[in-house]
N, C-alpha and C positions, 0 to 999 in steps of 0.2 A: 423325707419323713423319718422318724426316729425310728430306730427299729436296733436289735440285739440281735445275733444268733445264739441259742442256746437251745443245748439238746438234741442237734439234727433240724431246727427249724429256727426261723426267723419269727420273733416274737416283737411286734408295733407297739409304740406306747407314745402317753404326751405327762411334759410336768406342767403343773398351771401352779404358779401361787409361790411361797416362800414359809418357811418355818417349817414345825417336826413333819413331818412324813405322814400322808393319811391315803391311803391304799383302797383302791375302789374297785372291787371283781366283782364284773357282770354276768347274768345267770345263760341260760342255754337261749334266752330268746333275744339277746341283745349282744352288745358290743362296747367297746368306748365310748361310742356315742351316747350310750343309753345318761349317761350322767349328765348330762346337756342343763338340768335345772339343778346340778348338785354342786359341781365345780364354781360356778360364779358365785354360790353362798359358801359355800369348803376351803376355796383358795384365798378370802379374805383375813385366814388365821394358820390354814394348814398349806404346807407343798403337795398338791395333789396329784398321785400317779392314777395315771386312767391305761388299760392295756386289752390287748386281746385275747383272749385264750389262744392257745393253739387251736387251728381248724378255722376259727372267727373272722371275723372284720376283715383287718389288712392281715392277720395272719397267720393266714392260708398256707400250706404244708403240701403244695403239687397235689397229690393224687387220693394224698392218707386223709384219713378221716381224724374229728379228736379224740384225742384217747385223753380221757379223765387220770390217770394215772400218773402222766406227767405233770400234771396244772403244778402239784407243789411243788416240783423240779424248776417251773420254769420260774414260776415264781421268784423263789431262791436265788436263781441265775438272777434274775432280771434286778432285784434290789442288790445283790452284790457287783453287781455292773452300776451302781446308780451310789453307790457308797452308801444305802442307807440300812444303817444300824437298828433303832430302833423307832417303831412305826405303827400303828392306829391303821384296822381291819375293816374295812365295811366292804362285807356280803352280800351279794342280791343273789336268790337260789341256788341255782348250779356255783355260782361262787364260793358258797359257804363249806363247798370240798377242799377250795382253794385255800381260803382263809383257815378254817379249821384246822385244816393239817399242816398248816404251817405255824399256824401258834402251839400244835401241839409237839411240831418239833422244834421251833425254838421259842418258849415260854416268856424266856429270858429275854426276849429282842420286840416282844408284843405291848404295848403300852393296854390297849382296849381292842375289842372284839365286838361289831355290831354281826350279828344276823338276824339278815332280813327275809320275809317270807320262804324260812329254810329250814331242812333238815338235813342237807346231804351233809354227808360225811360222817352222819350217828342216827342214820332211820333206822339200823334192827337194836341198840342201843337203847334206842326210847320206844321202841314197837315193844319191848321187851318189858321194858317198865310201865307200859302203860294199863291202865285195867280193863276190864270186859268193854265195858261201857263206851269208854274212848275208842277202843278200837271199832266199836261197831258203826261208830259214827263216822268216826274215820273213811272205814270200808265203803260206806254207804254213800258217803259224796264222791270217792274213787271212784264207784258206779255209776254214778250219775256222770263223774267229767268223762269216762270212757265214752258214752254214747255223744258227747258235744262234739259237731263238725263246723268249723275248726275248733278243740281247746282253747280256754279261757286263760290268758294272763293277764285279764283287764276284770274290775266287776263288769256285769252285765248291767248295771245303772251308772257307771262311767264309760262304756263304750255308747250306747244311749244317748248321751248327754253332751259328750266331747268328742263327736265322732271325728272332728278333726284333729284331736291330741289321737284316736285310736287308730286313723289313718297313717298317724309319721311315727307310732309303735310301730306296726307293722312293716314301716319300711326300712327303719332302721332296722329290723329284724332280717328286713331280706338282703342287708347288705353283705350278711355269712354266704360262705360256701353252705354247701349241701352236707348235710348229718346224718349218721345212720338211724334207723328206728329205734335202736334197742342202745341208745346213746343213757339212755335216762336205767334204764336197767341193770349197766355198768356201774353205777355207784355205790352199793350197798358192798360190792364186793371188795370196795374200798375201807371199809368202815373201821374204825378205831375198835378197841375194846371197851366195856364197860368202868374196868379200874382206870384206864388211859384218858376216859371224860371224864372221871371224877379227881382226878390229878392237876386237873387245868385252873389255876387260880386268878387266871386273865380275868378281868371286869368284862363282862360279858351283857350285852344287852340286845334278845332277842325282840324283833318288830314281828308281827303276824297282823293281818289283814284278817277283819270280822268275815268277809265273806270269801276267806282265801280256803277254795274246793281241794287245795292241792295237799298244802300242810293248815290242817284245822286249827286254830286257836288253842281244843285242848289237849292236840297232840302237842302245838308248841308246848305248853304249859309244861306238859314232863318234861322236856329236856331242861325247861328252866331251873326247877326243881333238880337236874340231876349234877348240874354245875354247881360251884360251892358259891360260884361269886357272880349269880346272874338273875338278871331279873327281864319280866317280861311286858312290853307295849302291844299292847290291840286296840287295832285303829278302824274305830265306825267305820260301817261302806265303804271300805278300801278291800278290791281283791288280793292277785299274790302279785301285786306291784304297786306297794304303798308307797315306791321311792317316784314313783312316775303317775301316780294317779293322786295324790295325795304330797307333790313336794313341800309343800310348807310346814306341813306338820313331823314327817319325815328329818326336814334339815335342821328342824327345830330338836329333836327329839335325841337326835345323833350330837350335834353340839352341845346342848344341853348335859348329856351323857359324856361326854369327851372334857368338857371342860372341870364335872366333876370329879374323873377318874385321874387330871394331869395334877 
């Protein structure tokens, strides 16, 4: 199995496909795998790297937990082990730390930037910019997902409906090691600055799920607005996993965007 050391850890990965470089970071409830409907429409045009955070999938790090800090370290390591230069970003949540920060430190090397049902890596950024209004509403579906056992990364009329696509979510999910609780609390502390997001000239194109509880539609909205060069999709009854509950329109959405930006 492919795999790097870098960092003090051994970081897994797979290349599927041939041509420029398209980069695929999965959020905190997936892995590699999670791209399972994305690669066999991606790798018809892109070389697709599919990897696992540190702490994820294959890998696992002994004892340590993930620490968010390192994703863009590994990152970096892992396409300069791979020769690739310049490379097309697509985010799924916790990823968008990954991708983020690494277009933000090298601009230059980033072709396009999808984030998908995401804010990590610029929530006090747009928490900051955002008005009364937003944030209340904001607040107010936080509310609501705190009291859900188990939290939603599926809509609740796609687990419903597909309860056998929401049984192999889950399981791919349980293919991680074990994550601390306050895994999700560590990222703000990561966060860019406001002049440092408004610096990014990367073609950016945020995806938000209509009914995604976690990042709202018009909290995405600001951060759309705080980019110079991004614009935003909301996708009917899709939760905050439009790439998995909604592939077709997702891969349509990403290519469509990619081909315009090359």
């Amino acid at each position: 199995m492919p795999s790097v050391e870098v960092n003090g850890g051994r970081i897994y990965y797979e290349v599927h496909g041939r041509g420029p470089w398209l980069v695929l970071a999965h959020g905190a409830g997936g892995n590699h795998l999670s791209w399972w409907q994305q690669v066999p429409a991606f790798s018809r045009r892109y070389r697709c790297l599919v990897f696992d955070h540190r702490g994820f999938g294959l890998s696992r790090l002994n004892d340590e937990a993930p620490d968010p800090s390192r994703f863009v370290d590994d990152l970096e390591a892992l396409l300069a082990h791979l020769g690739a230069e310049e490379v097309r970003l697509v985010a799924q949540s916790m990823g968008g730390l990954t991708c983020l920060g690494y277009a933000l430190r090298h601009p230059r090397r980033v072709r396009a930037l999808v984030m998908a049902n995401t804010l990590v890596g610029m929530r006090r950024v747009v928490w900051a910019a955002a008005d009364e209004e937003v944030r209340r509403l904001a607040q107010g579906l936080w509310e609501q997902r705190r009291m859900q056992v188990p939290r939603r990364a599926l809509s609740l009329r796609f687990a419903r409906r597909r309860r056998h696509l929401a049984f192999l979510y889950r399981q791919i999910a349980a293919l991680n090691g074990p994550r601390p609780d306050d895994l999700p609390r560590r990222y703000p502390v990561l966060d860019p600055t406001g002049e440092a997001i408004r610096t990014l000239t990367v073609p950016v194109l945020f995806i938000a799920g209509e009914e995604d509880d976690l990042f709202p539609p018009p909290l995405v909205a600001v951060a759309a607005r705080l980019l110079p060069n991004a614009r935003l999709l909301v996708v009917p009854g899709a939760g905050h996993s439009v790439y998995f509950e909604q592939p077709e329109v997702f891969n349509r959405a990403v290519l469509d965007f990619l081909a315009e930006v090359e």
